[in-house]
N, C-alpha and C positions, 0 to 999 in steps of 0.2 A: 696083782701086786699093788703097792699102796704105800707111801709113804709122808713124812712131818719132820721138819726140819723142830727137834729141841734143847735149845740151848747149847748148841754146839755138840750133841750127841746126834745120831743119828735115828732114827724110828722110822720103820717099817712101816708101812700099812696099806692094803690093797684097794683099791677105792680112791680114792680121791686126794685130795692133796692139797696144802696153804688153802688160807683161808677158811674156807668151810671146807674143813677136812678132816679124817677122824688121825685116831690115833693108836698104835700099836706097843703094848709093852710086852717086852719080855713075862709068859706067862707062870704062876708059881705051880703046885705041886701038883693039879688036877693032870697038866701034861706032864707025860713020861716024855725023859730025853731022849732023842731020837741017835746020840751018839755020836761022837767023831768032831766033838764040839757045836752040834748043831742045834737049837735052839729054837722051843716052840714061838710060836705070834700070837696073843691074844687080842681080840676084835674089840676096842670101843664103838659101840653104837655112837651116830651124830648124825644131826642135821645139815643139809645142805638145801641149796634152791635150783628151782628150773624157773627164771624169772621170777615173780610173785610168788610163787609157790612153792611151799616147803615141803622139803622131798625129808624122810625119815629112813635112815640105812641102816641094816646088820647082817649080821649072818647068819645064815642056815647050816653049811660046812666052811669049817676054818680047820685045814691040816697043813696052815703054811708054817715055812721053820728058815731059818739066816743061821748064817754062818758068819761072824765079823774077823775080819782082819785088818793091820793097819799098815798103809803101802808106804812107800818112802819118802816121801812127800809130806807125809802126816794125813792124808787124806784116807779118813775109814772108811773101808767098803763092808755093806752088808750085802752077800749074795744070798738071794731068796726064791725057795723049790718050796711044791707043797700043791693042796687045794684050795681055792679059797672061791665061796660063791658068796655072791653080795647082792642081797633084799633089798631093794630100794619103794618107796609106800609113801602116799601123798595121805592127807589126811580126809578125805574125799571119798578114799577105797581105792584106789589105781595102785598097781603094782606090777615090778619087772624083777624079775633074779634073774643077774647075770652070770656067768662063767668068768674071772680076777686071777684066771692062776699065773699068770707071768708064765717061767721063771725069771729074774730079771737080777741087777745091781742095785743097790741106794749107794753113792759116793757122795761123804759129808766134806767137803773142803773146807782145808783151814782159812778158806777167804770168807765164808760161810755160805757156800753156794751149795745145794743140794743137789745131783745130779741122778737122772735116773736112767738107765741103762736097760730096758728090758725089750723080750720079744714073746710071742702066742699071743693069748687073751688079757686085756688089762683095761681095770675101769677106773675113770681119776674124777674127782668132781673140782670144779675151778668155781670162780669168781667170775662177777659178769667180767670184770676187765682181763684177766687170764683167756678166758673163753676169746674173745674177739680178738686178741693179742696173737693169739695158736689158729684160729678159723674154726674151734670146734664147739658144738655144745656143751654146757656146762656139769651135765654128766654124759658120759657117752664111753662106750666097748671097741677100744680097737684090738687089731691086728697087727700081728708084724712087728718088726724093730722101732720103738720108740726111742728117743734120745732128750729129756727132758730137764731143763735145768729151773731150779726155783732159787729165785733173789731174795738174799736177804730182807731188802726193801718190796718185798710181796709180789713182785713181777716174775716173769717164768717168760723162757725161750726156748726155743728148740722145734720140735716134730713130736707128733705122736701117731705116724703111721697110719695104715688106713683106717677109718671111723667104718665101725661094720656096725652098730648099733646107737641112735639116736636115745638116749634112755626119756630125757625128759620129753620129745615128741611123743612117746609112749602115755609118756603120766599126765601130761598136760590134755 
């Protein structure tokens, strides 16, 4: 799972997150709707770093899909099922694909706080100051229930569960 706080909209995206983070738009007509209001994700490619080095991310399978609703509060949530495995590739030749399928929430608060709610597999990439702020590397695969909030003002709080994969020790 993966998401990007835009403009007061919500966006989806598995992988990474503020800052060097990609981004997910609702996909046009190559995806068939999956029904029942459910709604494909398609993959921006984007760069992130593992310190010095620029890590280049896509996708191999993307079968992820949101559902949006909006709660009572004004606060939209996208719940997000599907597949989604994320390339990660230094320019070097090093490379990792991961497993990103969540299932998980994006909650857009009307304060403009991005929150993310998910549990299984899920890979986020941060900012050096995000990373040190959470204890994790700056891309990395956890597990488990995450609970992740990103500030409008570019900081992020919360948990992300246990880190079962280090990506950028990988590529570095």
């Amino acid at each position: 799972m993966r998401k990007i706080p835009n403009g007061g909209r919500m966006t989806i995206v598995a992988a990474g997150l503020t800052g060097a983070t990609l981004m997910a738009l609702p996909a046009g007509g190559a995806w068939a709707d999956r029904g029942d209001g459910w709604q494909p994700l398609s993959f921006a490619p984007y760069d992130a770093a593992c310190g010095g080095t620029t890590v280049h991310s896509s996708t191999s399978v993307n079968k992820e899909y949101y559902k949006e609703s909006t709660l009572p509060d004004g606060t939209i949530r996208w719940q997000v099922t599907g597949s989604l495995k994320i390339d990660y590739a230094t320019n070097d030749g090093h490379s990792v694909s991961v497993n990103a399928s969540g299932p998980g929430n994006l909650l857009n608060h009307p304060s403009g706080d991005v929150q993310i709610l998910a549990n299984g597999l899920n890979s986020y990439t941060f900012t050096p100051q995000q990373a040190a702020t959470l204890g994790v590397p700056q891309i990395s695969v956890s597990a488990g229930p995450i609970d992740l909030t990103f500030h409008p003002d570019g900081s992020v709080s919360g948990h992300m569960g246990n880190i079962i994969e280090d990506v950028c020790a990988e590529l570095t």
